[in-house]
Structure formats: structure tokens, C-alpha cells
C-alpha positions as CSV (number, residue, x, y, z in Angstrom):
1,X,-17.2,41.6,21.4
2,X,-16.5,41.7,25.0
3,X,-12.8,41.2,26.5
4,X,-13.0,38.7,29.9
5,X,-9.1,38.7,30.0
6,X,-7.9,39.6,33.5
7,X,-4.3,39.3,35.5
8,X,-4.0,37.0,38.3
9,X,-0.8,37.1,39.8
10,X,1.1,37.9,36.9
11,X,-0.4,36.1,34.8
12,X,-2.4,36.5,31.8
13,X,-6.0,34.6,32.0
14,X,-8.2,34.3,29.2
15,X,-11.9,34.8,31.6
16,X,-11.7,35.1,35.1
17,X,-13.3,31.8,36.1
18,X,-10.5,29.4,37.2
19,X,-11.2,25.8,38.8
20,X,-10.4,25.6,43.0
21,X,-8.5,23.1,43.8
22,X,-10.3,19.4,44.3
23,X,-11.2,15.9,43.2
24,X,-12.1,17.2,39.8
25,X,-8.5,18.1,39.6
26,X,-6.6,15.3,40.2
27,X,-7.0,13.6,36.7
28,X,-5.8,14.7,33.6
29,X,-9.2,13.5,31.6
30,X,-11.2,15.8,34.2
31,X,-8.7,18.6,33.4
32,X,-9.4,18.5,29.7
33,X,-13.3,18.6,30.3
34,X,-12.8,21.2,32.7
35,X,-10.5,23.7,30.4
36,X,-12.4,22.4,27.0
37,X,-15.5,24.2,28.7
38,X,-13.6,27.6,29.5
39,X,-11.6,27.3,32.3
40,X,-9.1,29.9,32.4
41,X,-6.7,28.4,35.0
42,X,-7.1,24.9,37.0
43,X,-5.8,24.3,40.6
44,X,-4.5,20.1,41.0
45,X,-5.9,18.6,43.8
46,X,-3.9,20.0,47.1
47,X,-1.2,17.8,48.4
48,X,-2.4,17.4,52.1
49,X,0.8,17.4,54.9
50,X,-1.2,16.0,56.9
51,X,-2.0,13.0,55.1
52,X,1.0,12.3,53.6
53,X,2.6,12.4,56.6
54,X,-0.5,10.1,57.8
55,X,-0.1,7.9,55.2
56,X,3.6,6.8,55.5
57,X,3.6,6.4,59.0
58,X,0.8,3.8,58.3
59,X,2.9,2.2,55.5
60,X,5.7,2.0,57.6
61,X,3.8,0.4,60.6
62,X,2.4,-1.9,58.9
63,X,5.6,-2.9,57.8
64,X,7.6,-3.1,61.2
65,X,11.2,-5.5,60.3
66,X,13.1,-1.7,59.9
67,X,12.3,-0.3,63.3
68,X,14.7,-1.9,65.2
69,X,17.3,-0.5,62.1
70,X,16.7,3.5,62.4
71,X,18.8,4.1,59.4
72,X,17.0,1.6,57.2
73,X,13.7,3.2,59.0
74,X,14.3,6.5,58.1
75,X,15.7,5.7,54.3
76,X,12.4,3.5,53.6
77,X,10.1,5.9,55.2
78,X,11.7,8.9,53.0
79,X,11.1,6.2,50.2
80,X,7.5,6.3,50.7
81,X,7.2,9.8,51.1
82,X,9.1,10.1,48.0
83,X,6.8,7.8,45.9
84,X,3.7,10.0,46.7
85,X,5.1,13.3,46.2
86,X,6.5,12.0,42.6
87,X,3.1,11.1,41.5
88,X,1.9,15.0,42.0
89,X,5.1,16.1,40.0
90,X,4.0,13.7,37.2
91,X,0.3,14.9,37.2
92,X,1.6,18.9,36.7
93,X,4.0,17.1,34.1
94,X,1.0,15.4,31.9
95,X,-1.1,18.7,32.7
96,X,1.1,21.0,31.4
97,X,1.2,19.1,28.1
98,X,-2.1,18.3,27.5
99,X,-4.0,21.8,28.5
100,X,-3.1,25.3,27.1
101,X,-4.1,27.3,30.6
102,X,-2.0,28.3,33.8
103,X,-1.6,25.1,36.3
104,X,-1.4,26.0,39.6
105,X,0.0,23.6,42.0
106,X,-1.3,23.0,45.6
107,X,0.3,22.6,48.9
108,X,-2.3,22.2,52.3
109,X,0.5,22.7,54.5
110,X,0.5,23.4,58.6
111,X,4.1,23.9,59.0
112,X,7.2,25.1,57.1
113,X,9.3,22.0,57.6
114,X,8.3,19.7,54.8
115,X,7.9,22.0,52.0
116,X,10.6,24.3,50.9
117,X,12.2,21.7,49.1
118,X,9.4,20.1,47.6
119,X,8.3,23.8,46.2
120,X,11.4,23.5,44.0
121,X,10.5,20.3,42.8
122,X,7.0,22.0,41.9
123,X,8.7,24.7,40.2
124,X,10.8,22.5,37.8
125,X,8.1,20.6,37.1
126,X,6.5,22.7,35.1
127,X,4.0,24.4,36.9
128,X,2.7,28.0,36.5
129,X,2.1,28.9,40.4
130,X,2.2,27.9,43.3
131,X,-1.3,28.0,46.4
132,X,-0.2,27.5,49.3
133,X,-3.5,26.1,51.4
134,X,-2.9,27.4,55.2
135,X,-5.3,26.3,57.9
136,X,-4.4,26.1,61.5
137,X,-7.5,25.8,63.8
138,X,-7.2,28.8,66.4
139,X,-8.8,25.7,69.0
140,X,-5.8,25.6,71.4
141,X,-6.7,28.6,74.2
142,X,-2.6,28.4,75.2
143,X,-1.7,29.2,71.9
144,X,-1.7,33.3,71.2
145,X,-2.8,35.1,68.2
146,X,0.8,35.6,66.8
147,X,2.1,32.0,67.6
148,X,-0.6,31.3,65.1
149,X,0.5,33.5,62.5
150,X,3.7,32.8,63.0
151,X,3.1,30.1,61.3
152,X,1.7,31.1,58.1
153,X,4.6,33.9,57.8
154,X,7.0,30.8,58.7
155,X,5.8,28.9,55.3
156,X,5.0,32.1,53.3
157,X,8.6,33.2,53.5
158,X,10.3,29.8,53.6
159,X,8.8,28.5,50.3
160,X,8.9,32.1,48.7
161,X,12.9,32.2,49.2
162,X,13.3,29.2,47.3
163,X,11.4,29.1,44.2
164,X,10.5,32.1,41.6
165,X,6.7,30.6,40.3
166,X,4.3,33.1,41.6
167,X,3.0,32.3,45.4
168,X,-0.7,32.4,46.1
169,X,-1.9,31.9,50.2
170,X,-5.1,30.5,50.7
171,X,-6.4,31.4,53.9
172,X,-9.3,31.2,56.5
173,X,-10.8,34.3,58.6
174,X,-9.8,33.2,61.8
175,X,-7.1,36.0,63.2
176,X,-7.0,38.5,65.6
177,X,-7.2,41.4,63.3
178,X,-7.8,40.3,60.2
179,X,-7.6,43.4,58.2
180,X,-4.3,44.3,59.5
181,X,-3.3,40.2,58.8
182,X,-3.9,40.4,55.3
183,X,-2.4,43.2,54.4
184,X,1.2,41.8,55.9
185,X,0.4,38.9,54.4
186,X,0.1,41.0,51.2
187,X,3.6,42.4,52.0
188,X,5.6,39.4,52.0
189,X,6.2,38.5,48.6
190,X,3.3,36.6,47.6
191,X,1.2,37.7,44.4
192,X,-1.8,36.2,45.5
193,X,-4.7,35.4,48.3
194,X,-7.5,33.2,48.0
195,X,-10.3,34.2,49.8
196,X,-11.8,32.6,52.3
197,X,-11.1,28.7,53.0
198,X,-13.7,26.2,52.7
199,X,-14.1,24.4,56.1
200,X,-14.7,20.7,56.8
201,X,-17.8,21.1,58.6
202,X,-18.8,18.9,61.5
203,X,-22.3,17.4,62.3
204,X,-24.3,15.3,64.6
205,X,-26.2,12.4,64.2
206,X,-28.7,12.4,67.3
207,X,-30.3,9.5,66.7
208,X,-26.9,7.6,66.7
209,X,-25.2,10.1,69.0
210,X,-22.4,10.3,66.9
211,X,-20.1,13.3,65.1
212,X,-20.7,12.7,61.3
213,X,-19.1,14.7,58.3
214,X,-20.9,17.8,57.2
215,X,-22.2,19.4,53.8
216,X,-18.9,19.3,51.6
217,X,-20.1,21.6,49.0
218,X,-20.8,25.4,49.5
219,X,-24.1,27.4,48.2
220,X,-24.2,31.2,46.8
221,X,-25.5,31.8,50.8
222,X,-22.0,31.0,51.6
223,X,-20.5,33.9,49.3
224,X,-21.3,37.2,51.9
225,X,-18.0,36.5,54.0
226,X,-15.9,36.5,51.3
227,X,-17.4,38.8,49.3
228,X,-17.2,41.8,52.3
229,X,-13.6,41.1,52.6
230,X,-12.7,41.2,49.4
231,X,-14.7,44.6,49.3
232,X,-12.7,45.8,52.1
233,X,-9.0,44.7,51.4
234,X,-8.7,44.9,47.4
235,X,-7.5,48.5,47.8
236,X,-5.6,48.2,50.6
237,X,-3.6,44.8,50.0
238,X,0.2,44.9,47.0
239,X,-1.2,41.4,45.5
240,X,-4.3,40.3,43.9
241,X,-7.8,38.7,45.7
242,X,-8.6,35.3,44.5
243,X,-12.9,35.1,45.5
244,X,-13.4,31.1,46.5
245,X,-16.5,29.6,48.4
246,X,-19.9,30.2,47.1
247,X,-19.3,31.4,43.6
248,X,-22.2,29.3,41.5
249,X,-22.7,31.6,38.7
250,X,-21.6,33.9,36.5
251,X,-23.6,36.5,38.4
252,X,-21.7,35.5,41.4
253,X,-18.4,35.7,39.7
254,X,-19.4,39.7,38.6
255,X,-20.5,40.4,42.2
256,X,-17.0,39.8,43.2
257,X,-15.1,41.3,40.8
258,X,-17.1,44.6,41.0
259,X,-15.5,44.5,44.7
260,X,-12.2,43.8,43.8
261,X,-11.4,40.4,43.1
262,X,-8.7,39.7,40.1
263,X,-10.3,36.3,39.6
264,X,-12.5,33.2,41.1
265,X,-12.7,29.8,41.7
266,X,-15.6,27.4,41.4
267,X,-16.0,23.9,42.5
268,X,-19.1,23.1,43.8
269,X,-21.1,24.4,41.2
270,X,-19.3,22.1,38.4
271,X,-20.1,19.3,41.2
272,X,-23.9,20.2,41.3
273,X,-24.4,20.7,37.5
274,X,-20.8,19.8,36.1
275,X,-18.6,21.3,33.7
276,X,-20.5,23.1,31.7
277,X,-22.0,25.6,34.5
278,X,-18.3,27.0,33.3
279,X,-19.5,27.6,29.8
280,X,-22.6,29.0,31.3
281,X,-21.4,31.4,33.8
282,X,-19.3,32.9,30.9
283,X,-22.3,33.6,28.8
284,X,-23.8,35.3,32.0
285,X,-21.0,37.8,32.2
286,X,-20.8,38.3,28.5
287,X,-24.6,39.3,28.6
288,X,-24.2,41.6,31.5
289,X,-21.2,43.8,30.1
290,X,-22.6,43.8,26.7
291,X,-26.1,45.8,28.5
292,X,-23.9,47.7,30.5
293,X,-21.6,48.7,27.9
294,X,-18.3,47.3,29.2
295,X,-15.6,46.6,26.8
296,X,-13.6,44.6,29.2
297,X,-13.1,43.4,32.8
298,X,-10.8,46.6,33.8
299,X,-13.2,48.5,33.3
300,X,-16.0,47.6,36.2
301,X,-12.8,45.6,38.1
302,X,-13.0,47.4,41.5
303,X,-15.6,49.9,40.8
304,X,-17.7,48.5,44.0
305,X,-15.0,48.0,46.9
306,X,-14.3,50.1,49.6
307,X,-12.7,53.4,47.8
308,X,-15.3,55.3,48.6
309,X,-16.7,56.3,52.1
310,X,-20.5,55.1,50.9
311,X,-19.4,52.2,49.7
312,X,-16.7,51.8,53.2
313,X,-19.8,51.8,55.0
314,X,-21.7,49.1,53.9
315,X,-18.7,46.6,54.0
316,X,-18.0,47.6,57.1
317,X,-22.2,47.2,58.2
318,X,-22.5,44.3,60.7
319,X,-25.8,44.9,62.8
320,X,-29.2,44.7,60.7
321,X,-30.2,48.5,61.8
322,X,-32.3,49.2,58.9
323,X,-33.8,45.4,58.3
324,X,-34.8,45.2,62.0
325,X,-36.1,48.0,62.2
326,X,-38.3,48.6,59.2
327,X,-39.4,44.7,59.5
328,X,-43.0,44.5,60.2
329,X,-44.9,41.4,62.0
């Protein structure tokens, strides 16, 4: 009998496949179907700044007899806020109580004002970790490479100062040097990265001349990105590697943890063919360490990152040398 146990960020998780964060996560009924088919770890639906923020604001314009009154304003705009905020803290409440699995809370955040505080609330809530989902467009040309990550060290410090949950950082590929980024980023405190981000893509309509939304869900041709990194930092980083984006199978999930990765998370996939592509992909890895005579994860975890200089120069590979030029007409 194979062992899938594996640590991610301290913590003890029964198989390695844990649930992104997303709509599937932001009911408790979803949660149960989720971890009844093998989850090992769920991440709740990210709290968006943005949109909290956006949301409030709309609230409170449409309600306009305060804004000659700043006090009253401000105290029935912080009500609203308030509201919100306390509906997430009841969700990790009912979660914790109803599923036996690590909950990981989720903050998409783009600055360190709004959250420190609300990270503590988090904390005492009951939840088992904390993601903190960090995306700041690099689209401004006056803005400099370390303004930007500025930024993410801003929130990464602020919110790790004031709770003691495990911190993971979920983060996109966009930085100068990106090597040398993750592994400060690794230094800081956190006990995690999720890599890499899922965009919101962007398309056109032509025939209405319009900008449309893009493909929400990712495909296993979306997996290369994150799979290279994850090759390339899991030696070189002091937390764990999260794999996220493009992981549809249990063949996927091995791929990734042969490179280095503590863990993965799947959403699309349990979209496409729901829950029970969960069950699925654990059979898959069950099969494949039974015929290659692997007791447990730790011992294939890693075995194909970067350690060694073969293996360093593959990850490292970005031209198609050999493809090109052995492709025939």
C-alpha cells in the first residue's frame, strides 16, 4: 500500500491534491463533495480587495443622505465593509466544522493597507493557513521593477507580523529577475508559493469590435510555465512550491512533484469533469508508484528538478535547437 502523505507548509496532507481557490469553494455543500472525493486541503473562494472595495463604494453611492455627514459616511461605509468580510469568517467557521482537511483562507490583495487586520480575524477564525493572492499588472512604463515588488514584500511582511497561521504567496511571472524574486520572497517568512497565477485573459470580438472575456479555465498545455519554474526554484527557495494552473490529472500532478513541488491545486479539471476527477487522479498516482516501486511521495519528491547539471539544462532550454533542427518538411 502506497503512502500519498506529503507536507505543505507545515502541515500534514493526506495526498497531495488540494482544491485552488474558486467558485467551487465558496459553499460549504461543494466543500463536502470536494473533500468526500479526496481532497487533501481546500482553498475558500479568494476575498477580492478590489471588489470589496468596489462594492461598498457602490452601496454607499447609491445611498447618498451620509455624504454631506463624513463621520456618519465613514462609520456606515466601514459598516458595509464589515458585513462582507464577516460572511468569509463565517464560511472558514462552518468549514472547519464540517470537513476534516486543512482550510486555507484567501486574500487577492494589491496593497498592504486593508489587510493586516483582517489576517487576524482569519486566524481566529479557525483557519489552517493563510494564501495570499498577489497580482499587480507590470502595465504602467513609469513604474520600476522594484516599486512593483515593493509591493508584494509590503503585504508579505505586513500580514506575516501579525498573525502565526502559515503564509502562502500566490504569484504571477511577471518580474525583472524572477529567479532572484522568488527566492527573497522565499526568505521573508512565508512557508509557501503557489505557482504561477491564473490570468483573466482578454479577447476580441471582431465582428462586434468589442473586448470580451477570455477562456476562464486552463488546459494541461498551460502546465510548461509552471512546471520549469518549479523545476528550477524547489532547491533553491526555504519554503515549499505549490504547482497551480494546468494540473488535469494525476499524471499532471506526478510531473510536478518529480520537479519539486510539495503539493497541487486543481480547479479546472473538477469544472470540466467535476469532483471526482479528484478520486481519479489519485488512483493514477497510486498505479504509477505501485509499478515504479515507490513506497511514498518522499521518495520520487524532487528527484527531477534542477540538482543536477543535466537536468539544470533542460529547465533552463528556451530556443527549440534540437526540434527545429531535426524537423523535416
Amino acid at each position: 500500500m502506497v503512502d500519498l502523505k506529503t507536507i505543505y507548509m507545515g502541515m500534514e496532507l493526506k495526498n497531495p491534491i488540494i482544491v485552488g481557490s474558486c467558485g467551487l469553494t465558496s459553499n460549504l455543500d461543494s466543500i463536502k463533495q470536494l473533500v468526500e472525493a479526496g481532497a487533501s486541503a481546500v482553498v475558500l473562494k479568494s476575498l477580492f480587495e478590489e471588489q470589496i472595495m468596489m462594492e461598498v463604494n457602490k452601496n454607499m453611492d447609491d445611498y447618498n443622505p451620509f455624504h454631506d455627514h463624513t463621520e456618519m459616511y465613514d462609520y456606515q461605509k466601514y459598516f458595509e465593509k464589515q458585513h462582507l468580510l464577516d460572511n468569509y469568517l463565517q464560511l472558514i467557521k462552518g468549514t472547519k466544522k464540517a470537513v476534516d482537511v486543512p482550510i486555507i483562507a484567501s486574500i487577492n490583495c494589491m496593497s498592504s493597507a486593508e489587510w493586516t487586520e483582517f489576517a487576524k480575524s482569519i486566524e481566529l477564525a479557525g483557519a489552517d493557513a493563510l494564501e495570499l493572492n498577489i497580482f499587480l499588472l507590470p502595465s504602467d512604463p513609469k513604474m520600476e521593477g522594484k516599486k512593483n515588488e515593493k509591493v508584494y514584500f509590503d503585504i508579505i511582511n505586513k500580514v506575516t507580523s501579525n498573525v502565526s497561521i502559515p503564509i502562502s504567496i500566490k504569484v504571477s511571472y511577471y518580474f525583472d529577475n524572477l529567479a532572484n524574486t522568488l527566492q527573497r520572497f522565499s526568505k521573508t517568512g512565508i512557508k509557501g508559493m503557489v505557482l504561477f497565477n491564473k490570468f483573466y485573459n482578454t479577447d476580441i470580438d471582431i465582428e462586434k469590435e468589442e473586448l470580451i472575456d477570455g477562456n476562464f479555465l486552463s488546459t494541461s498545455d498551460d502546465m510548461p510555465n509552471s512546471l520549469r519554474w518549479i523545476g528550477i526554484m524547489s532547491d533553491l527557495v526555504d519554503c515549499d512550491l505549490c504547482a497551480t494552473t494546468g494540473i488535469h490529472s494525476g499524471k499532471d500532478a506526478i510531473k510536478f512533484l518529480l520537479a519539486g513541488a510539495s503539493s497541487v491545486q486543481m480547479v479546472s479539471s473538477i469544472y470540466i469533469n467535476s469532483a471526482k476527477i479528484i478520486t481519479k487522479s489519485l488512483d493514477e498516482i497510486r498505479v504509477w508508484m505501485e509499478k515504479h516501486n515507490y513506497k511514498s511521495i518522499d521518495e520520487f519528491h524532487g528527484k527531477l528538478s534542477n540538482s543536477s547539471e543535466m537536468n539544470d539544462a533542460l529547465y533552463e532550454r528556451v530556443q527549440f535547437m534540437k526540434y527545429v533542427s531535426t524537423k523535416k518538411n
